[in-house]
N, C-alpha and C positions, 0 to 999 in steps of 0.2 A: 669802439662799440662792443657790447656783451657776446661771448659766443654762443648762436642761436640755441647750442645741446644743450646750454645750461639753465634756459629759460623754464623753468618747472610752476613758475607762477608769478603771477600778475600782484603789484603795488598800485589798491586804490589809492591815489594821492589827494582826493578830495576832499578827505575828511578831515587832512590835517591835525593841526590839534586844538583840541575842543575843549580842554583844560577840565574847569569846575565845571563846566555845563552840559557833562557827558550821560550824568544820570538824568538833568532834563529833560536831553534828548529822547534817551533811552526810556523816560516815562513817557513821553507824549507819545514815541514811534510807537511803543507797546499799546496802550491805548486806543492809538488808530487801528491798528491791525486786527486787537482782536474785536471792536465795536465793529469791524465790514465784515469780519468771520462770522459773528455773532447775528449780524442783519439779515446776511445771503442765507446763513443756514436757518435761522426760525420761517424763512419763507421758505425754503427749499421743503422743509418739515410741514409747512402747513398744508401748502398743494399737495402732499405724498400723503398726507393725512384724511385730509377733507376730497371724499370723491364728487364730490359739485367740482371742484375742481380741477377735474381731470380731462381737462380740456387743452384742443388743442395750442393754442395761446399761451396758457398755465402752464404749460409741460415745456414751452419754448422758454418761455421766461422762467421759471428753475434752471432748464441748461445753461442760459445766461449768467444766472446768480453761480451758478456752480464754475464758469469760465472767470468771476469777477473774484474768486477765493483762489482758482488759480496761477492769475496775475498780482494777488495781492501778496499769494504764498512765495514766491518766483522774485521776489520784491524787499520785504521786510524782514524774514528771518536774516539775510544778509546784513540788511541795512541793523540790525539791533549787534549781530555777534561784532562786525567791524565794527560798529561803535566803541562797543564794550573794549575790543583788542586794541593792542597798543601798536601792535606792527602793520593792520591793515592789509595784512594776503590775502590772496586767494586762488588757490590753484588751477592750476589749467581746468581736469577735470568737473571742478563743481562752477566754475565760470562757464564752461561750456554747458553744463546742465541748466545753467539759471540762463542763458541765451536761449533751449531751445524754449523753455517754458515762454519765456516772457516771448518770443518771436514765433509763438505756436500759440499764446492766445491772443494777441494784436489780429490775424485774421480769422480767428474763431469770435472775437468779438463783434466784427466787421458783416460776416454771414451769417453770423447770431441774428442780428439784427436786421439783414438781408431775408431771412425766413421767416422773421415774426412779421416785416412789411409784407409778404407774398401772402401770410394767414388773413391781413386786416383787407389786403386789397380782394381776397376768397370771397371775405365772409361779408363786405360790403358792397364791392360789384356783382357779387357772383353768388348769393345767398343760400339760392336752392339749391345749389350744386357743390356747398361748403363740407358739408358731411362725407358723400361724397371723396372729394379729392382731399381735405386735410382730416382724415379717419389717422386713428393713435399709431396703427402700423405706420404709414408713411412719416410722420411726424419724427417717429424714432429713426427711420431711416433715415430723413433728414438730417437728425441731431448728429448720429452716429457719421453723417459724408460731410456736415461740418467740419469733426474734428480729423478727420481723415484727410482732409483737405487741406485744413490748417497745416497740420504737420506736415505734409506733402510740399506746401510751397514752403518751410522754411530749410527743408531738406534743401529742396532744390535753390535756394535762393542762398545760405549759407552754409551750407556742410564744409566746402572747398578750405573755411578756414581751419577744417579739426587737421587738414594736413599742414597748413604754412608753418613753417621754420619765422622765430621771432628774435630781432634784433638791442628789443628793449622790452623792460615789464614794466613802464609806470605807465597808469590808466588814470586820466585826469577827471576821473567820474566817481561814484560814491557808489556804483553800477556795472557789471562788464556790459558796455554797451559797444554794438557791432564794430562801429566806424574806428572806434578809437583802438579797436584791437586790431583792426586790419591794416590799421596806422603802424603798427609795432612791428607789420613786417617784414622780413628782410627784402623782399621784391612785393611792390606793390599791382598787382598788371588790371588790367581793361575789364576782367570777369567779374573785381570787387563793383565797380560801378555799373556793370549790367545786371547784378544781383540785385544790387540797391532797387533799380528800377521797375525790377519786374518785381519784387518783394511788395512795392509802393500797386502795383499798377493791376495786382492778383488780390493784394491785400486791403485797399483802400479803394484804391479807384471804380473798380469792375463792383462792386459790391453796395459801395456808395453811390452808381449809375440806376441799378436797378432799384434802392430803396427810392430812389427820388421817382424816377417812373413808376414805380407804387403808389406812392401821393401825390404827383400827379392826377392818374388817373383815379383813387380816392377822391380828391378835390372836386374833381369834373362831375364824380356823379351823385358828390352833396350836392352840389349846387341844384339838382333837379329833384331832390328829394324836401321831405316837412322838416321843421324844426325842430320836433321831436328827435328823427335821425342825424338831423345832423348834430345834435348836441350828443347823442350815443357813440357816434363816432369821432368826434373831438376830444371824447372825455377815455378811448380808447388808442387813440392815436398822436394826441400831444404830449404822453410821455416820449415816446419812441423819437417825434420831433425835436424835442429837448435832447432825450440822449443824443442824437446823431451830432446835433448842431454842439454840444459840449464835447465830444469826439475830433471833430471839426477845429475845433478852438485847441485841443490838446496838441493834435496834429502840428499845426500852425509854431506852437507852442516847443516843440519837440524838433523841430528843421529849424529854428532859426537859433544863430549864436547872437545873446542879445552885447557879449563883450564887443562883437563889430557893431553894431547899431549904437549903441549907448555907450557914452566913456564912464568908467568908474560906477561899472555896475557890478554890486556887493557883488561876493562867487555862492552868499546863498543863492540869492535870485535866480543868478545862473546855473545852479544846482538845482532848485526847486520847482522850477518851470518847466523845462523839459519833461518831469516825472508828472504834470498835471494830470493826466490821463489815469495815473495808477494813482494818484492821491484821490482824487474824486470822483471820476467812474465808479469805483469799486463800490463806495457810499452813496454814490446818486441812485444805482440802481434800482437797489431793494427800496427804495421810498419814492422815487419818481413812477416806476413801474407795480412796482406792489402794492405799496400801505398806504399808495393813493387812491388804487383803483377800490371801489365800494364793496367788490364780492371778496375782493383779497381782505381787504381791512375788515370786514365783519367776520371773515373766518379765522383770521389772526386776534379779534376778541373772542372767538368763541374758544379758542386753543389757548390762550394765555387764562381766562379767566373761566376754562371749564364750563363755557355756556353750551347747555343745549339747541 
């Protein structure tokens, strides 16, 4: 085995080699990237723009869009420069930097969307009293103990690995993804898998209980309202539904090894399924949440074609 002082960087071995079909790659990858950069920020632009818009809801979902450029940033510039390179390194340092991004917006996405349930269940259960408690001070604080938070559980959930000593550097991801690096080394102990748990259970779980008791209680009290309301509120609330449940499927998507489930399953597949989450999250957003809902979509005509 390698002596662990000399480990200075990690070999994605995923990528293989990809011969002639490395600028395909490199066109499509490029392409995806900048069309979610491009989505999230003309909306991020039009809510900072249009003050109709400056509501509490709108300002959650900009932070959104701005956590979805995050994940996308934390994600692709990697994936394009290793394409391009022939040796596929990547050093301790910027490994560690794309871990904490990408595992600092996993639960900023999580209570993202945990906050914009808590706004729908305000401003439907609780109508008269919506101004009130979701006023733009609170909202920013909100936003700003989101990310404080975020980054807080992945400190606590994986910093321990910026000390391990590593006995090997090939990484069978296209990604420095957690597992496989705690795999590399030289003593494995008990703390990696209590990190995992509480990462799952701070990140997903705890977050994903209260969106559901949102709509729940949503649900409960269309049912006693007209059909006017309750089309206003389906028509504000079944993006968030979608996104959760597409989260949900990434999730699923991302714990399972599908080479044990399925024999002679291509290593795109199994390359490309786990990253569900950052391949269509990022593009679901701005169009599920934004360019669907009717005040975003007429503000983003009036921005793109200069309407008064």
């Amino acid at each position: 085995m390698e002596n662990s002082s000399e480990i200075v960087s990690f070999v994605l071995s995923a990528y293989g080699n990809v011969g002639d079909l490395k600028y395909l790659y490199l066109t499509i990858i490029l392409f995806w990237y900048v069309s979610i950069c491009v989505a999230n920020i003309v909306l991020i632009v039009v809510i900072h723009v249009d003050r109709r818009l400056h509501e509490p809801m709108y300002i959650l979902l900009s932070n959104l869009c701005v956590n979805e450029i995050n994940a996308s940033t934390s994600l692709y510039p990697l994936l394009l420069s290793q394409m391009y390179s022939d040796s596929h390194e990547v050093t301790l340092p910027w490994c560690y930097l794309q871990m904490c991004c990408l595992y600092t917006s996993a639960p900023a996405e999580f209570w993202s969307l945990a906050a914009m349930a808590y706004d729908r269940y305000i401003s439907i259960c609780h109508p008269l009293r919506y101004n009130v408690i979701m006023n733009t001070e609170r909202v920013l604080k909100i936003i700003l103990l989101v990310w404080v938070f975020s980054f807080l559980i992945f400190i606590l959930s994986f910093s321990f690995i910026f000390s391990l000593q590593f006995c090997g550097n090939i990484v069978d991801n296209v990604y420095c993804e957690h597992q496989l690096i705690i795999r590399l080394s030289c003593s494995v102990s008990v703390q990696s898998s209590i990190s995992i748990i509480f990462f799952v259970i701070m990140s997903i779980f705890i977050p994903f209980s209260l969106i559901s008791v949102s709509y729940v209680k949503i649900l409960t009290v269309c049912r006693k309202t007209s059909t006017e309301n309750k089309q206003k509120a389906m028509t504000t609330c079944t993006p968030q539904i979608v996104s959760v449940s597409n989260l949900f499927v990434g999730c699923i998507f991302h714990s399972i090894n599908f080479r044990l489930l399925i024999s002679q399953v291509p290593d795109e597949v199994n390359i490309i399924l786990p990253m569900y989450m950052l391949i269509c999250q990022p593009m679901l957003t701005p169009f599920m949440y934004g360019f669907n809902l009717p005040k975003i979509r007429q503000s983003c005509k009036r921005f793109l074609f200069k309407r008064k």
